[in-house]
N, C-alpha and C positions, 0 to 999 in steps of 0.2 A: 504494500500500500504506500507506504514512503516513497519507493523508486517512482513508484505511478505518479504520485504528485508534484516529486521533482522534476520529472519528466515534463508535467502539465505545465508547473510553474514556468521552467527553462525555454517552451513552446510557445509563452505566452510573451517572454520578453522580447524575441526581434519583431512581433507585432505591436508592442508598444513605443519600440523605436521608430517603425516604421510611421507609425500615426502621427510623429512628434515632426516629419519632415520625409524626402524621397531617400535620404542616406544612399546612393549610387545605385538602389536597384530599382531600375527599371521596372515595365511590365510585359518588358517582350524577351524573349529566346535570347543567352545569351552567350550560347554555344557557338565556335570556331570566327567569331566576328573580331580578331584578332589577338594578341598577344603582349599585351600589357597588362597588371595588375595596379590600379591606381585607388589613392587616398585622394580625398578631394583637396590634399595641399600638394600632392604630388607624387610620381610613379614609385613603385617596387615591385620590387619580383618574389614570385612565391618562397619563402623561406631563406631571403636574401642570395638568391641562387641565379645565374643569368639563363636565359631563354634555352641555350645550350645544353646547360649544365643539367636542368628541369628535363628536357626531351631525351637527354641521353638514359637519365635514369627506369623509366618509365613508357618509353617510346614517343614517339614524335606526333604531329597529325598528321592527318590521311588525309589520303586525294578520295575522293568521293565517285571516280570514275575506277578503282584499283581495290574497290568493298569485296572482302571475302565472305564475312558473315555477319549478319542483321539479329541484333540483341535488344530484344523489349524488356527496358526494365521501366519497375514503378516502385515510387518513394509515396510512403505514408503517415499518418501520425503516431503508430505505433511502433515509430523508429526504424525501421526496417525496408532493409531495401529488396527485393525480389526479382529475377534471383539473385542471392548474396554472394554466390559463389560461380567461379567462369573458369573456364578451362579454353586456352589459345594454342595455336602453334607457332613458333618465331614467324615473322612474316605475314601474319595475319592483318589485314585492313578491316577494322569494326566499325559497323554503324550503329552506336545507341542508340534507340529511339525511347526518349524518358520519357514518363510522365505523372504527375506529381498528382495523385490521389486523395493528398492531406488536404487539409483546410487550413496551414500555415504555410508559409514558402520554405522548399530543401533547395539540395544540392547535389551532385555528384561531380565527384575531382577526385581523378586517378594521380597516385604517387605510391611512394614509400609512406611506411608509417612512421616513420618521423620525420618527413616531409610534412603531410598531413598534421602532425600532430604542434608542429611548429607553425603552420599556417593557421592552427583555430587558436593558439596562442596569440596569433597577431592580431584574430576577426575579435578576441576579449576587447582586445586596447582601444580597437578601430571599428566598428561596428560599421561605419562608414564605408568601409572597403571597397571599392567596384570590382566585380571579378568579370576579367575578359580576355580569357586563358581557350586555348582550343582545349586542354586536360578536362574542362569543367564547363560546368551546364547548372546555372539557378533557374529555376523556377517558381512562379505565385501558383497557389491553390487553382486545380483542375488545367493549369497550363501543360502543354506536351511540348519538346524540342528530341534535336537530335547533337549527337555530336559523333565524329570521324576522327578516330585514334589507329596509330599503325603501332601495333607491338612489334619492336623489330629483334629483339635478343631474348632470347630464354630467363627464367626469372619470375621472382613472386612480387607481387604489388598488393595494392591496396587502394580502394576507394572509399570515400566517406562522406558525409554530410557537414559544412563546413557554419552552417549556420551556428551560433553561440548556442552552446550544450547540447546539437546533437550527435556531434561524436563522443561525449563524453557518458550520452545516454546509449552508445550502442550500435549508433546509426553506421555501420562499416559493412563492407564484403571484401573478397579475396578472389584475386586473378592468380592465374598461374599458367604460365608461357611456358611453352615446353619446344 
């Protein structure tokens, strides 16, 4: 019952920031529409890391003409992303097609998990954040998008929900490139 209401509680605050002002998110798709990460006083990069360094670890984005397999996932309020789990092979071109089932705005951003885990350390500080990364895809309640990722090396990853306390509630899956 605890975790439930932390949960509630934690779900409740980027809709109360949101009401307070636009804080960088949109209401449209904001999947592969470039590659900067910006604060509304000025740019950074995911986990102080450069655009490079980001794509190597995790794979790069995909050409949208060069898709191997088409992966429907959906984010909901009960933290969980479906499916949570994915199985790749090096070389593989994915097209996520998200879509956000909750009644609060998620997220999905592929990395390492301390990657991830350094980035919702920064969304604490900056609630502000714009995210506009090809890795990652926000969404508002009932929106759909896509995004086009190339897994190109073998290796385990990790995606998350990068909104304030939903990774810390659970909100995760696991890739694995073989």
């Amino acid at each position: 019952m605890k975790k439930m209401i932390s949960i509630l509680l934690l779900g409740t605050l980027p809709m109360l920031a949101q009401a307070s002002g636009d804080h960088g998110h949109s209401g449209h798709d904001m999947a592969n529409s470039g590659h900067s990460m910006e604060h509304q006083q000025g740019g950074h990069d995911m986990a102080g890391m450069s655009h490079d360094e980001h794509e190597a670890a995790a794979g790069r984005p995909g050409d949208a003409s060069k898709v191997t397999r088409t992966i429907k996932v959906s984010m909901n309020n009960t933290m969980q992303f479906t499916p949570n789990r994915m199985k790749f092979k090096a070389g593989d071109t994915v097209r996520f097609e998200v879509s956000n089932s909750g009644k609060i705005r998620h997220e999905m951003v592929i990395g390492t998990m301390s990657e991830l885990k350094e980035h919702a350390q920064m969304m604490r500080k900056m609630p502000g954040m714009k995210h506009d990364e090809a890795n990652m895809i926000s969404l508002a309640p009932g929106q759909k998008g896509e995004m086009i990722w190339q897994f190109d090396k073998a290796g385990s990853f990790d995606f998350a929900c990068m909104v304030p306390g939903h990774l810390e509630a659970g909100m995760t899956g696991r890739i694995v490139v073989r």
